[in-house]
C-alpha positions in Angstrom: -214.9 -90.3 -56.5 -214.5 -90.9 -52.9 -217.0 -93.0 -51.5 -219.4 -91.6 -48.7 -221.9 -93.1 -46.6 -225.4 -92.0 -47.1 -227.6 -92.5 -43.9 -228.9 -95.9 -43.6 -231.2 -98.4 -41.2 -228.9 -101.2 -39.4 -229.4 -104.6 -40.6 -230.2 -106.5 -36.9 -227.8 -108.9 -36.4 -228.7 -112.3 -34.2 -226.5 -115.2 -32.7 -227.7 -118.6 -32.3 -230.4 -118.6 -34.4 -232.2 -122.2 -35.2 -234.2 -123.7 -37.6 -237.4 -123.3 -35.4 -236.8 -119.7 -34.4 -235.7 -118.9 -38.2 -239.2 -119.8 -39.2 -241.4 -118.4 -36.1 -240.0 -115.1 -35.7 -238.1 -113.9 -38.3 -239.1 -115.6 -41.8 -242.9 -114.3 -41.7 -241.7 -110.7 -41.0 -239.7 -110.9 -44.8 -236.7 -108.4 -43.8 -233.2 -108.4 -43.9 -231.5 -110.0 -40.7 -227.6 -111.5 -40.2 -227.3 -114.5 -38.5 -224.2 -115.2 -36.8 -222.5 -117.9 -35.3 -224.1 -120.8 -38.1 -222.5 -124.4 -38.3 -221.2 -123.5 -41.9 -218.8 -126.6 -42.0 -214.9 -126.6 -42.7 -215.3 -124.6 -45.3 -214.2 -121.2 -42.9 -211.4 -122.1 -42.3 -210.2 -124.0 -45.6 -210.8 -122.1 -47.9 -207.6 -120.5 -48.2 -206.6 -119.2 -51.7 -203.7 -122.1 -51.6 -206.6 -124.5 -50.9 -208.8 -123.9 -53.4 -206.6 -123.6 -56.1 -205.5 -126.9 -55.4 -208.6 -128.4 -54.7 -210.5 -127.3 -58.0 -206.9 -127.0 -60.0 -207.2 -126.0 -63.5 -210.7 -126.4 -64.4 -212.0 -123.7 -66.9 -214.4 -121.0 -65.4 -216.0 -118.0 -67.4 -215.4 -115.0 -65.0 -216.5 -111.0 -65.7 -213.5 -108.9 -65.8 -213.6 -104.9 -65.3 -211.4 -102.3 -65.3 -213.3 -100.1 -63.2 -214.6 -101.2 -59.3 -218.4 -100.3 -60.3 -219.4 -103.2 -62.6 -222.4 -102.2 -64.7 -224.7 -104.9 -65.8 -227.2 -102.7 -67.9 -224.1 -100.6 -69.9 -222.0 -104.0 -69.8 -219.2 -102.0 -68.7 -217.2 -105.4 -68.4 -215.9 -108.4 -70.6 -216.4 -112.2 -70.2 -213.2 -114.3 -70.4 -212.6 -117.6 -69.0 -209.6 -119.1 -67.3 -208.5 -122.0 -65.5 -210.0 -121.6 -61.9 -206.3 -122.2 -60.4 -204.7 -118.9 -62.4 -208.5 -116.7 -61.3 -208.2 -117.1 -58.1 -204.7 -116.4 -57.9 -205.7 -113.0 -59.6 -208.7 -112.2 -58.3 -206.6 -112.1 -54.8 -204.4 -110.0 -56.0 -204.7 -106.0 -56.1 -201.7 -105.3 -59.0 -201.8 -107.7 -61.9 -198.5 -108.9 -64.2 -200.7 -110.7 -66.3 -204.4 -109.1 -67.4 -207.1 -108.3 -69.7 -207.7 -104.4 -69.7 -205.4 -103.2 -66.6 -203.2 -104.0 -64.2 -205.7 -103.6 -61.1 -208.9 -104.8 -63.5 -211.2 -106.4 -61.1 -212.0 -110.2 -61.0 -215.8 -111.8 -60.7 -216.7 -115.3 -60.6 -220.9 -116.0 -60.5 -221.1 -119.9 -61.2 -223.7 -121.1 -63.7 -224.7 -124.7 -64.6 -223.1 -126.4 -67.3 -225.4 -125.1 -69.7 -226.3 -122.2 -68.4 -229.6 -122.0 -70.4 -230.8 -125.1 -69.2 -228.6 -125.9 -65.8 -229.0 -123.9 -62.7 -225.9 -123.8 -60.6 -225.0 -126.2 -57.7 -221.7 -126.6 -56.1 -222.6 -129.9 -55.2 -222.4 -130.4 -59.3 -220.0 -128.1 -60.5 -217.5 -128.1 -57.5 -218.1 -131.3 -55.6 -215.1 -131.5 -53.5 -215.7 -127.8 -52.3 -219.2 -128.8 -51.8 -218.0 -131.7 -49.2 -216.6 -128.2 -46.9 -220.2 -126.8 -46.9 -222.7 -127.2 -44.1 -225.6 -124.7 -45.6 -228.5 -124.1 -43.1 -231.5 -126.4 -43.9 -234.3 -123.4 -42.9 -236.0 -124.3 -45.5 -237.5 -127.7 -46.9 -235.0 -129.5 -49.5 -238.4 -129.6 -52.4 -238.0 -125.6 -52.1 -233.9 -125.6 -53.1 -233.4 -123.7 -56.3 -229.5 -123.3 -56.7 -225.9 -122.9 -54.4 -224.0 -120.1 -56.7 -220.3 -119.9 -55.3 -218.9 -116.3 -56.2 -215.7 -114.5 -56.0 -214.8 -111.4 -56.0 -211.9 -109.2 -56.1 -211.7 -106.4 -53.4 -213.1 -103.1 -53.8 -215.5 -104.9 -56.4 -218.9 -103.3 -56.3 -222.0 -105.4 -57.8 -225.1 -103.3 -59.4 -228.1 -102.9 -57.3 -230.6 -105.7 -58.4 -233.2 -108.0 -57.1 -233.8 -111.8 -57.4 -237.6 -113.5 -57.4 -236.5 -115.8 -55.0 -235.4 -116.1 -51.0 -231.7 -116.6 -50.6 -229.1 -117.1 -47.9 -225.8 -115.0 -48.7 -223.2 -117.4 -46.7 -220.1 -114.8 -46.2 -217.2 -117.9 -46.2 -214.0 -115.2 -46.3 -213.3 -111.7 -46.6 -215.9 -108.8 -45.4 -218.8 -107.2 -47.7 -220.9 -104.2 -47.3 -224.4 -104.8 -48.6 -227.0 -102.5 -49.1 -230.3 -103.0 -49.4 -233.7 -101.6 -50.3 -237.0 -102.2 -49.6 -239.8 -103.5 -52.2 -241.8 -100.9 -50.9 -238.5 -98.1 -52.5 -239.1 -100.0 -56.2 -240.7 -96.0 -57.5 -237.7 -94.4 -56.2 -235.2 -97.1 -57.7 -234.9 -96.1 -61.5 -235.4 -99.6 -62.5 -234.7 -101.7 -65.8 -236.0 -104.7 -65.7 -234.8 -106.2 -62.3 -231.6 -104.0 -61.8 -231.8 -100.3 -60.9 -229.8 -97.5 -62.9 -228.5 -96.0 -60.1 -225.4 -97.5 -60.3 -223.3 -95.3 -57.3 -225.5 -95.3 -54.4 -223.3 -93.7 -52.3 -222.6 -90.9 -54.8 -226.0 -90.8 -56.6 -226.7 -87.9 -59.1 -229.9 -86.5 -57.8 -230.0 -84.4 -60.8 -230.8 -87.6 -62.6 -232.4 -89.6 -60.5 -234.2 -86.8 -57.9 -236.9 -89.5 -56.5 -233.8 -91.9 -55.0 -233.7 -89.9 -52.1 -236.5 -91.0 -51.0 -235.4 -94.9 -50.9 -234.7 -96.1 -46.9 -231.2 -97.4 -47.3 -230.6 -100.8 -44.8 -227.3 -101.5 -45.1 -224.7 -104.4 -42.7 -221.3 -105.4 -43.1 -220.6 -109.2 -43.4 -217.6 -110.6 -41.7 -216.7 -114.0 -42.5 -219.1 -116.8 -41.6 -221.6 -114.9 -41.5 -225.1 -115.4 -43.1 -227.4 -112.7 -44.4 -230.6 -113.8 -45.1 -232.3 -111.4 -48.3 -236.0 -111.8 -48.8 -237.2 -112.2 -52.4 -237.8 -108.8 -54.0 -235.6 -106.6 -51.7 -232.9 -104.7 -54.1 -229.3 -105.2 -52.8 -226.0 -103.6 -53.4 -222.9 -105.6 -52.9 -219.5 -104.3 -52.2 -216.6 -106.7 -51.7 -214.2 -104.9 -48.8 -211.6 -107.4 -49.2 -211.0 -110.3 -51.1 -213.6 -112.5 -50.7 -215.2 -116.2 -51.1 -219.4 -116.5 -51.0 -221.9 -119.1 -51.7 -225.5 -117.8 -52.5 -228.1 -120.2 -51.6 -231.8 -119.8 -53.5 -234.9 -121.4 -52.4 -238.4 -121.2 -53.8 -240.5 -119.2 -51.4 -243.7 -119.0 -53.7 -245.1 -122.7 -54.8 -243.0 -123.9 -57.9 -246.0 -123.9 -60.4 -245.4 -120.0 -59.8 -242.0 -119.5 -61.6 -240.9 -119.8 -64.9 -239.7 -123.0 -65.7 -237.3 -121.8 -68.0 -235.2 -119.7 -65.0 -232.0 -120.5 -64.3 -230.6 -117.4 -62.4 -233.7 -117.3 -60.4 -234.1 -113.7 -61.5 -236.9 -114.0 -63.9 -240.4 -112.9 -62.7 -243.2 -115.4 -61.6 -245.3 -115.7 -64.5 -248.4 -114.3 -62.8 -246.4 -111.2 -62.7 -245.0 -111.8 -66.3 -248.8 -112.1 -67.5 -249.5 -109.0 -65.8 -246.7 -106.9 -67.2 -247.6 -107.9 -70.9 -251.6 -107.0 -70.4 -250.6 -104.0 -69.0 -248.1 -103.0 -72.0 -250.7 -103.6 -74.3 -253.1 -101.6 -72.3 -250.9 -98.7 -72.4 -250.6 -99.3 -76.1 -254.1 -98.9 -76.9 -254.2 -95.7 -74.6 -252.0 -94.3 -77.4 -255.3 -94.4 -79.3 -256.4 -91.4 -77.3 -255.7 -87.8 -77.7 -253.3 -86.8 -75.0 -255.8 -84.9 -72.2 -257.9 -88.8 -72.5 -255.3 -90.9 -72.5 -253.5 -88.8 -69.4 -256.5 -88.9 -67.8 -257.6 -92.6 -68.6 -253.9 -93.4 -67.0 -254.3 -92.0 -64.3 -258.0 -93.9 -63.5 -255.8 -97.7 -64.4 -253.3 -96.2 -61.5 -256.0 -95.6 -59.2 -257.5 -99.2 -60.1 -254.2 -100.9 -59.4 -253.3 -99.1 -56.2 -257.0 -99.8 -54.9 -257.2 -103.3 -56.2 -253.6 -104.5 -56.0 -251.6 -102.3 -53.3 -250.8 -103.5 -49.7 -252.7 -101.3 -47.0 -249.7 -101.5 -44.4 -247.5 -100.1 -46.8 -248.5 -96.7 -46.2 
């Protein structure tokens, strides 16, 4: 289906933008915002295909392959394979393939993970060290807060589900242009979620049918050239198309005190466990609603939503 813009809020865009003015003026107000014009180091300009597949050579990376643009995390409508990171990136640069998994214009995906990825959380300092030598990444943030650097690629036209991370990040755009969109914490009703990722999987195409409430979700949306830097609050959903062939580094920092998140994260995607807590109190509350005929238990609902929205909601909101 041919893609089609749906209307959407500018992501501001701001040159010149230090340390001091990150954290006055635009940190507190937790929204999107590009900053252009960062010291990003060599890596710009280095980063050629030729470059990095001599500089990382023919170390073994696991990468998501799919044969469709869209990739769906919740109906896993891609395979895992892994190949040396010379012969990926070779591939994932190309748009016709002579040798593939699935099809000859499959799409390529590399998300880094630590060495064991149950345990270790990524850092390209760790598990690409030369590459890491290129990268000047902003220090807005103090280096006890530093979670994880996750270097991606992605092939073009590849489009990432919509989705939302517990944790502050810098996406550093090092080659090739993306469109991101994003929504709101405020939209989460409207966003058909499981677990952290939305089912709304086309958002320029969405079946309203399905999914009639996503209308209502305020779109912001910005195009990332290369070098620039799009700062994504914790908690906003985003939607991540890769125009061309492209190189990235996500960097994660812990906006909440570190006693608040699960210890046993490495993605930086699982809830804080206050939240956690929450979730499974109020399961089992719903559970023993199911101990009521239907008029109670509808109406006994609706009193706990009431509770939460007077106890827990944010007045400026609306």
């Amino acid at each position: 289906m041919e893609r089609r813009e749906l209307p959407a809020v500018r992501v501001p865009s701001l040159s010149g933008v230090t340390r001091e003015r990150f954290l006055r003026d635009i940190y507190p107000r937790r929204e999107p915002v590009v900053l252009k014009g960062m010291e990003l180091g060599s890596c710009t300009t280095k980063w050629t295909v030729d470059y990095l597949s001599q500089a990382v050579g023919s170390k073994e990376v696991k990468i998501h392959v799919s044969a469709v643009p869209q990739m769906d995390f919740l109906s896993k409508n891609f395979v895992y394979r892994t190949l040396p990171f010379d012969v990926f990136v070779r591939r994932a640069a190309e748009v016709k393939h002579k040798e593939y998994f699935l099809s000859e214009d499959e799409k390529y995906y590399l998300r880094t993970v630590g060495e064991d990825a149950r345990k270790d959380i990524a850092d390209i300092r760790k598990q690409f060290p030369v590459l890491a030598e290129d990268v000047q990444i902003p220090e807005y943030f103090e280096k006890e807060q530093f979670f994880s650097s996750v270097f991606r690629i992605s092939s073009a036209g590849l489009q990432l589900w919509t989705h939302y991370d517990v944790m502050d990040n810098f996406l550093i755009q090092v080659s090739g242009r993306k469109r991101v969109v994003l929504y709101s914490p405020r939209d989460v009703p409207y966003l058909y979620l499981s677990g952290t990722k939305s089912e709304v999987l086309d958002v320029d195409n969405p079946d309203f049918e399905k999914y009639p409430l996503f209308v209502k979700a305020r779109r912001y949306q910005c195009y990332l050239e290369a070098g620039d830097v799009l700062f994504i609050p914790a908690m906003w959903f985003h939607n991540v198309i890769s125009e061309e062939f492209g190189v990235a580094l996500n960097v994660f920092w812990k906006h909440l005190p570190a006693e608040c998140y699960d210890k046993s994260d490495t993605y930086g995607n699982k809830d804080p466990t206050a939240a956690s807590r929450a979730i499974q109190i109020l399961d089992r509350a719903l559970k023993t609603l199911e101990e009521l005929p239907e008029e109670y238990r509808d109406f006994y609902a609706r009193r706990m939503v009431l509770r939460i929205q007077e106890k827990a909601y944010r007045n400026d909101y609306g």
